[in-house]
SERO-4910 file (N, C-alpha, C, O; in steps of 0.05 Angstrom, whole numbers):
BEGIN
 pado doro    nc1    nc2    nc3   cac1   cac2   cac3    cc1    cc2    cc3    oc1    oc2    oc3
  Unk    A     17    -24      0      0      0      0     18     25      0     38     25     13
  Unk    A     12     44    -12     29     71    -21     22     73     11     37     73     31
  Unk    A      0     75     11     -5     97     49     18     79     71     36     87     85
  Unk    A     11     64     69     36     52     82     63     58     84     75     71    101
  Unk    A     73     46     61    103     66     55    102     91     56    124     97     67
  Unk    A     94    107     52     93    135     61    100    135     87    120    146     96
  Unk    A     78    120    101     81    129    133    104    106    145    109    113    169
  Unk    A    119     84    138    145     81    137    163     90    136    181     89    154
  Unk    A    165    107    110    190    121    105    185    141    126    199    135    145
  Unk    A    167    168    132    164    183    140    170    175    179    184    189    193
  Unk    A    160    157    185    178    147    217    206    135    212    218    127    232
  Unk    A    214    132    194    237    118    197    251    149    187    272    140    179
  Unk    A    252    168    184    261    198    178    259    206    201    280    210    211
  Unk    A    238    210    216    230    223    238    235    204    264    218    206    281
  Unk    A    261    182    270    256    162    287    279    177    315    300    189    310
  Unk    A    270    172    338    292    185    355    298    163    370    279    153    382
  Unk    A    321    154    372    327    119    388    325    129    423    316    117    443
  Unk    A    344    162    421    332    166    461    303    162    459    294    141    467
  Unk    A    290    178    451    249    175    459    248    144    467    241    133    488
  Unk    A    262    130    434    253     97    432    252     85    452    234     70    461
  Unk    A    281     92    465    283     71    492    266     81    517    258     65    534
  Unk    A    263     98    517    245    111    539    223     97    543    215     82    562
  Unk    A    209    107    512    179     99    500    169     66    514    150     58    527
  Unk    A    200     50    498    192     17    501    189     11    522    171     -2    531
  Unk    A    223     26    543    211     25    565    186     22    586    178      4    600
  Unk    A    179     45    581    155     49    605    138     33    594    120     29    611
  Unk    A    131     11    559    110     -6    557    128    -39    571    125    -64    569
  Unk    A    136    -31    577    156    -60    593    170    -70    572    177    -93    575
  Unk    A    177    -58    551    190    -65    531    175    -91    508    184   -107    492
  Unk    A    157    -85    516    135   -105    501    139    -98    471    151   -113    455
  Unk    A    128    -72    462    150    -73    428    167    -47    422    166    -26    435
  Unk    A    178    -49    407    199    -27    394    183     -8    384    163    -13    371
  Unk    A    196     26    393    188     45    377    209     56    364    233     49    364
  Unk    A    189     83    349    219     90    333    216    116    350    232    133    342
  Unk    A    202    125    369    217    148    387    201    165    377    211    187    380
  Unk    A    176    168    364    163    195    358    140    202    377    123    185    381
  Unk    A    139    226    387    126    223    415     93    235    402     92    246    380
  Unk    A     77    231    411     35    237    403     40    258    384     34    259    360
  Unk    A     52    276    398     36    296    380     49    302    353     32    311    338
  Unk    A     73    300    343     85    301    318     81    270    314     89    267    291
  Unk    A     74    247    323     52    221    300     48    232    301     66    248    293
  Unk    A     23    248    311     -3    245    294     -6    262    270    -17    255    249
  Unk    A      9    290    274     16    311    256     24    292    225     11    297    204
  Unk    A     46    270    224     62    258    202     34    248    197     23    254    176
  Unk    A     21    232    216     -2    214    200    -18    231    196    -18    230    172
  Unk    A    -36    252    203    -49    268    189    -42    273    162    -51    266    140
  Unk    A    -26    284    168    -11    298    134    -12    271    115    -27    271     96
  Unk    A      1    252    119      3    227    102    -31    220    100    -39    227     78
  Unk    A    -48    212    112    -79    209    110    -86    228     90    -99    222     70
  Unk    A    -79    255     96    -87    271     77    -92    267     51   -112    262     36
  Unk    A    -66    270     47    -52    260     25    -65    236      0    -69    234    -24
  Unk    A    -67    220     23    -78    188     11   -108    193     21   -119    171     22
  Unk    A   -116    203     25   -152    190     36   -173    179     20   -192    168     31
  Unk    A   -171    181     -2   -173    157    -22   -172    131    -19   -190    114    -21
  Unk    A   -141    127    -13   -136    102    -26   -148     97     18   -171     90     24
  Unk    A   -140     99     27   -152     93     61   -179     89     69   -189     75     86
  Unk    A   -193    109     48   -229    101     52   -233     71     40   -249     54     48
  Unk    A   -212     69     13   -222     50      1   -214     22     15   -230      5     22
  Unk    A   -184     20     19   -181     -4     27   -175      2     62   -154     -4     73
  Unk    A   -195     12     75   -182     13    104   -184    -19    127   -168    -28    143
  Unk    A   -199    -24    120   -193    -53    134   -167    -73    126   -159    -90    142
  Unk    A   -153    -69     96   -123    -78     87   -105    -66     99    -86    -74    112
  Unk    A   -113    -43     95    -88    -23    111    -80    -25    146    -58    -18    155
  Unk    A    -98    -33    161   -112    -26    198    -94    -57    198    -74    -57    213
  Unk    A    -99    -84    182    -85   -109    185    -61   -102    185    -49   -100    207
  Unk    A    -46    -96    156    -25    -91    143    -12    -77    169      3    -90    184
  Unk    A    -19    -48    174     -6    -31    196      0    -48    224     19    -42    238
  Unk    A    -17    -68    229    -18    -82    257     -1   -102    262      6   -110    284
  Unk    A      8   -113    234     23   -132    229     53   -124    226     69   -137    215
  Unk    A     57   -101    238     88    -84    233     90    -86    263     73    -88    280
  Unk    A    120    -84    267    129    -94    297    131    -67    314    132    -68    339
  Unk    A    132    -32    296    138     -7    306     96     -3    324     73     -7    316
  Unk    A    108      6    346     89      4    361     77     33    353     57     39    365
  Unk    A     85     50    337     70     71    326     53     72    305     39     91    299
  Unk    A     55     50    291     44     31    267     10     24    284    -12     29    274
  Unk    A     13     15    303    -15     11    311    -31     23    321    -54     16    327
  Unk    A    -15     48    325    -32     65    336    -48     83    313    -67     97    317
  Unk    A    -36     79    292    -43     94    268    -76     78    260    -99     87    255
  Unk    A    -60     42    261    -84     35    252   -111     31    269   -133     25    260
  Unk    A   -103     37    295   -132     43    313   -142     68    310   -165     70    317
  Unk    A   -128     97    298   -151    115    293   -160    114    269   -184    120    265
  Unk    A   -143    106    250   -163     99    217   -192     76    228   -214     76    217
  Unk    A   -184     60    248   -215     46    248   -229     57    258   -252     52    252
  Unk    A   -227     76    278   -241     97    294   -248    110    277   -271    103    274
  Unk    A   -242    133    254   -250    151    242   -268    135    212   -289    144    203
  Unk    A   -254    110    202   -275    104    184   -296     83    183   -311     77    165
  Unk    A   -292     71    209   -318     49    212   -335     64    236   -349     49    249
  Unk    A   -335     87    242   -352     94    261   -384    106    248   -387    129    241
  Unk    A   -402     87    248   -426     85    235   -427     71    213   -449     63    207
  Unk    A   -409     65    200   -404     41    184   -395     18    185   -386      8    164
  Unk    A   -396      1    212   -396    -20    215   -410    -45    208   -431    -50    219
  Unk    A   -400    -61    192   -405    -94    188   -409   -106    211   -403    -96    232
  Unk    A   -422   -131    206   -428   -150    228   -405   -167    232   -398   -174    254
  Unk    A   -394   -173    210   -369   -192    209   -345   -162    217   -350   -155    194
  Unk    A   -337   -152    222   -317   -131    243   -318   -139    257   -294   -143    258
  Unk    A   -328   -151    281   -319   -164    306   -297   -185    306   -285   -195    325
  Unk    A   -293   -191    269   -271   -215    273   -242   -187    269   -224   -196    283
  Unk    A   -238   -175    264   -220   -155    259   -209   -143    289   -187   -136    298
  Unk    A   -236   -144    299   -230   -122    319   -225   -145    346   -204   -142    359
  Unk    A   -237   -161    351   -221   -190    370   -188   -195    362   -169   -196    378
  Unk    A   -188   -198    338   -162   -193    323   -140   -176    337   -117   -180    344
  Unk    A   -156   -157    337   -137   -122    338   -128   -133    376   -106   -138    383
  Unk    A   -153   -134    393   -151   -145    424   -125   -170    433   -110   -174    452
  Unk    A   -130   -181    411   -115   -209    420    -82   -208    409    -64   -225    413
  Unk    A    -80   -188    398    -43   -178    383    -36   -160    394    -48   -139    398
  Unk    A     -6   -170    403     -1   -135    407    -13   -123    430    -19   -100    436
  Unk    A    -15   -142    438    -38   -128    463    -26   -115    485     -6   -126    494
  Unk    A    -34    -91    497    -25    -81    517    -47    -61    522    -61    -51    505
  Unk    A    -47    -56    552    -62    -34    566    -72     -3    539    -93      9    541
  Unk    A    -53      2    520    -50     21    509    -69     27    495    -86     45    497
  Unk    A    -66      5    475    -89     -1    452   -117    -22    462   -140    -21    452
  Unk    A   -111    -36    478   -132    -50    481   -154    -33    500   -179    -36    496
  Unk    A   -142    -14    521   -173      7    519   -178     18    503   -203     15    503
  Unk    A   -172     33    482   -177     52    461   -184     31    444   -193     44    425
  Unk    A   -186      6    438   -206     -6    426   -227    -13    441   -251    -12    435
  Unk    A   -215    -20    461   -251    -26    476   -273     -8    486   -294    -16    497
  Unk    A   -265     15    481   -279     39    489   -288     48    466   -312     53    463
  Unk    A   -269     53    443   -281     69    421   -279     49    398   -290     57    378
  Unk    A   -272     33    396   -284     15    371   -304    -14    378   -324    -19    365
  Unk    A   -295    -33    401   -316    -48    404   -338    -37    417   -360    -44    409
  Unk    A   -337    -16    440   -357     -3    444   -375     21    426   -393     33    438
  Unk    A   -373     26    406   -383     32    384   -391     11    365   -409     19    350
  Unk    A   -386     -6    361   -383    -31    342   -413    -43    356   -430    -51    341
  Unk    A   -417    -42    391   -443    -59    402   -461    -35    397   -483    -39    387
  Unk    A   -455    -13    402   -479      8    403   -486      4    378   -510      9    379
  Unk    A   -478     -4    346   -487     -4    317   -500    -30    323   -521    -32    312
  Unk    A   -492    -51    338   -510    -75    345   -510    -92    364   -500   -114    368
  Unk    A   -528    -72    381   -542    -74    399   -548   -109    412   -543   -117    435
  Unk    A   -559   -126    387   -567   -144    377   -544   -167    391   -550   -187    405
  Unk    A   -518   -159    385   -489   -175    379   -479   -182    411   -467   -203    418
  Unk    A   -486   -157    431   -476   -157    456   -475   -177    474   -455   -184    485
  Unk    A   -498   -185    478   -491   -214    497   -471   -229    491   -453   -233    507
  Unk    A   -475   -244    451   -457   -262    452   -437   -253    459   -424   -262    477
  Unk    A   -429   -226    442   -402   -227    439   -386   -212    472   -363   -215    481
  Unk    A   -403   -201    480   -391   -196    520   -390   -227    527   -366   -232    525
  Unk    A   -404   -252    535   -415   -266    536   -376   -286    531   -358   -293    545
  Unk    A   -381   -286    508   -354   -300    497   -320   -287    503   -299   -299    502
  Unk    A   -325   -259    508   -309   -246    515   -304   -253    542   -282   -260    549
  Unk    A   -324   -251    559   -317   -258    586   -312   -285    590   -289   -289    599
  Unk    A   -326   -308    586   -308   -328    581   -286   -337    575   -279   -357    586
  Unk    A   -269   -324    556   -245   -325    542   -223   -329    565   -223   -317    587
  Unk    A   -208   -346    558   -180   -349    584   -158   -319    572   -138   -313    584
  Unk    A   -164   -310    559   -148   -287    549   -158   -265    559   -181   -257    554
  Unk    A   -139   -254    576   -144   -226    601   -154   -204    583   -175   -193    587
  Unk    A   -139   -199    564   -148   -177    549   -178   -169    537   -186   -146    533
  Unk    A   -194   -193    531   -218   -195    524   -229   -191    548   -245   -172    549
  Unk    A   -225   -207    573   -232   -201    595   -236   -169    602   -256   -161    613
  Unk    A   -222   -159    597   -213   -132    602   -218   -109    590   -210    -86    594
  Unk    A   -241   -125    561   -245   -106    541   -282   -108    550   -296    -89    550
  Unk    A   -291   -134    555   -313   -143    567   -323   -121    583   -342   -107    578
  Unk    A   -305   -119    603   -311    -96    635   -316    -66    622   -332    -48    629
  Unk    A   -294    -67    596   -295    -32    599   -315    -22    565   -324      0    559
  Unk    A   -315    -39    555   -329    -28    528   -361    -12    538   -372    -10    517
  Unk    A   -368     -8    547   -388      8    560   -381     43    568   -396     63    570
  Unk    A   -359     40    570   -345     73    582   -355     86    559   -355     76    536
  Unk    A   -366    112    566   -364    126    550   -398    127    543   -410    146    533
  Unk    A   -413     99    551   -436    102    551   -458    123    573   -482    126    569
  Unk    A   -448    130    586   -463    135    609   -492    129    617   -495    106    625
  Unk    A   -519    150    615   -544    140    613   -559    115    596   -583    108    594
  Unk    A   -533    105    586   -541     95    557   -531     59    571   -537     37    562
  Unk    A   -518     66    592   -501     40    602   -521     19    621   -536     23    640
  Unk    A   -515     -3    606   -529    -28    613   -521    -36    640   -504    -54    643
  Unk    A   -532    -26    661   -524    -22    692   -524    -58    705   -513    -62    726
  Unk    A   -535    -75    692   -530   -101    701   -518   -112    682   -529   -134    679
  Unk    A   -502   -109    668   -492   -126    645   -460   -120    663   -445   -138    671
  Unk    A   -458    -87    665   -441    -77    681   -428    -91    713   -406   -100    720
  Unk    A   -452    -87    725   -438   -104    747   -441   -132    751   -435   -142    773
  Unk    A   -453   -148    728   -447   -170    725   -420   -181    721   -410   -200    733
  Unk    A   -407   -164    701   -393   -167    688   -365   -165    713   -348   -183    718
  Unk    A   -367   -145    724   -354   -131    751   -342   -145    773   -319   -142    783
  Unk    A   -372   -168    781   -377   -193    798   -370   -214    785   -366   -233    799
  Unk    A   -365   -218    758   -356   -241    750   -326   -242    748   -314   -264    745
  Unk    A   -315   -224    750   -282   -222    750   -262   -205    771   -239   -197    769
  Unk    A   -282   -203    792   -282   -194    821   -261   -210    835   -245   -197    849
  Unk    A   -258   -241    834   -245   -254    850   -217   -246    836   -197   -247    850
  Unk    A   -214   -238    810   -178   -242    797   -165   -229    808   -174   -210    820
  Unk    A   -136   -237    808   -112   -219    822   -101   -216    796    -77   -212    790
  Unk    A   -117   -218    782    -99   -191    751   -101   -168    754   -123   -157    755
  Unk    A    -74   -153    757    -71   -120    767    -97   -105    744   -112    -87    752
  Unk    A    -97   -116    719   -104   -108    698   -144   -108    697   -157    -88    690
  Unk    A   -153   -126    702   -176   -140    713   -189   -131    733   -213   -132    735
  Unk    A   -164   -116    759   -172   -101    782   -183    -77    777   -206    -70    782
  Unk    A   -164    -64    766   -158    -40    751   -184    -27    733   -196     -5    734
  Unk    A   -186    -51    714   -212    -46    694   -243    -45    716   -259    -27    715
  Unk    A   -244    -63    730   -273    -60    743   -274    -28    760   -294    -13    761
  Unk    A   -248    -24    771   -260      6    784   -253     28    765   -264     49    772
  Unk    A   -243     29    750   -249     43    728   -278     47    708   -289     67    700
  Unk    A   -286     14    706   -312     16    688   -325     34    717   -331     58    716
  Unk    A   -328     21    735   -345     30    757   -353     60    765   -375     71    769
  Unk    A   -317     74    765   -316     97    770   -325    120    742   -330    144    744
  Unk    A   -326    109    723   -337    130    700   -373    130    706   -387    149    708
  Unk    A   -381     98    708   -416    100    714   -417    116    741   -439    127    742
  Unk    A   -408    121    756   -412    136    778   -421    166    767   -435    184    776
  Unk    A   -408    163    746   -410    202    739   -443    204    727   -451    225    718
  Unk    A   -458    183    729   -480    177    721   -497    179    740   -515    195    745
  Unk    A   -490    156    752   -508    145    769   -480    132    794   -471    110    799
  Unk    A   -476    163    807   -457    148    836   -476    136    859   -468    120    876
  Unk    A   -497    142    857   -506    120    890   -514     80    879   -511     60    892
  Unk    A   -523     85    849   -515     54    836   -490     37    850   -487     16    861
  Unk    A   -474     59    843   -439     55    843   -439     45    872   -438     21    877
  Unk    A   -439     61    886   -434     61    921   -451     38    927   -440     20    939
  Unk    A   -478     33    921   -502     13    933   -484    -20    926   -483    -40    940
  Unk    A   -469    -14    889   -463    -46    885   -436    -48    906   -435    -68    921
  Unk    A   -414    -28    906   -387    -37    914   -392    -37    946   -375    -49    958
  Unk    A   -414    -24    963   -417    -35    989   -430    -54    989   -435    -60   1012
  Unk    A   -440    -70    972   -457   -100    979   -443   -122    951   -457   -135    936
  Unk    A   -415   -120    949   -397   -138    930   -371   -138    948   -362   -120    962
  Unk    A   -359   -168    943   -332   -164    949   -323   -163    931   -324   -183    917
  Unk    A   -309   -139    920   -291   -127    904   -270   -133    921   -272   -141    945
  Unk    A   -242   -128    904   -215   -124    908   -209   -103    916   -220    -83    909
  Unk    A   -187   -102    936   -188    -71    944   -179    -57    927   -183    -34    935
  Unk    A   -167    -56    904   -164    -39    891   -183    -27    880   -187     -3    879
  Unk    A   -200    -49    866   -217    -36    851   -245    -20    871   -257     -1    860
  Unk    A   -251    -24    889   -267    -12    900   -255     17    907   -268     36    914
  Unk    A   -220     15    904   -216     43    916   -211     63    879   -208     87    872
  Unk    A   -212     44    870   -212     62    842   -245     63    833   -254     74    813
  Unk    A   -253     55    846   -290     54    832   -301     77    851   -320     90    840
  Unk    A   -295     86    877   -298    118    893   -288    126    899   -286    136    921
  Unk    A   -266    127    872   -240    153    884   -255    186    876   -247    206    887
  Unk    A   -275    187    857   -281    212    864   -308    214    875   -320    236    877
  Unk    A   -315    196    881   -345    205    891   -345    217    927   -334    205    945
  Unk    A   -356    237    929   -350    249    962   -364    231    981   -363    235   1005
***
């Protein structure tokens, strides 16, 4: 894909190896960057999108693989806002195999909320229909990350949030000592609070939660 190489050449021009090590660092060194920090990406990939938006409307589901399948951890971040910006209302039913896809590679805290918030949680609000199974199978899954996309794909819903699907979901992965798992329940918890905080307070005083997560599910409520 031209858009591709473009945005190759253009990080591999723009690559800083101090950032790199920093960058990999703080992800536990899980993958290699080339050292370009948010805001000049996004600037290169804007400009390059520009450029190409053509050829990106047309083949963006080739391109979001193609990009994900590159080992530069700036590569995927590219291809999680192209799915954000061109499947949002244009979602297929068959995208859930893309986007489990996107969850189960590469996976880290980074990208796997920013898909579970804004592309699988957009992906159920287009169908509504799809949610059980696919929460359903997600929470089942021996793979934390699905687990973890389960709890939080709702953020962002507020009034709109399925308040027992929620703390079902909450109570079903309550017992784990995954920092990650802890983490996600008082998080999902603490955003529905901004909704509905006495929900919030009524489930985490009558659940045994983890202490963490109960202290991240009313860290702002007074």
């Amino acid at each position: 894909m031209n858009f591709t190489l473009a945005l190759e050449n253009a990080f591999e021009a723009n690559q800083n190896p101090e950032n790199a090590f920093a960058m990999a660092k703080y992800m536990k060194n899980n993958f290699p960057f080339f050292g370009i920090k948010t805001e000049e990406r996004r600037r290169i990939f804007k400009e390059i999108w520009k450029e190409k938006s053509e050829e990106v409307s047309a083949n963006a589901m080739e391109i979001v693989s193609e990009l994900y399948s590159k080992t530069g951890r700036e590569f995927h971040y590219c291809a999680i806002e192209i799915l954000k910006k061109e499947l949002k209302g244009n979602y297929k039913k068959d995208d859930i195999q893309l986007i489990e896809k996107l969850l189960i590679n590469n996976s880290w805290w980074d990208s796997v909320d920013t898909i579970a918030k804004y592309i699988l949680g957009e992906y159920l609000s287009e169908f509504p229909l799809e949610t059980k199974n696919v929460i359903t199978r997600f929470s089942r899954s021996e793979n934390m990350w699905l687990n973890r996309s389960a709890i939080l794909f709702q953020l962002g819903y507020k009034q709109k949030t399925n308040t027992d699907l929620l703390f079902s979901e909450c109570l079903k992965h309550s017992h784990s000592n995954e920092f990650f798992i802890q983490k996600a329940i008082g998080w999902a918890l603490r955003e529905y609070a901004k909704s509905n905080p006495k929900a919030v307070i009524k489930f985490v005083n009558s659940s045994n939660l983890k202490k963490l997560s109960s202290k991240e599910a009313l860290k702002n409520i007074c």
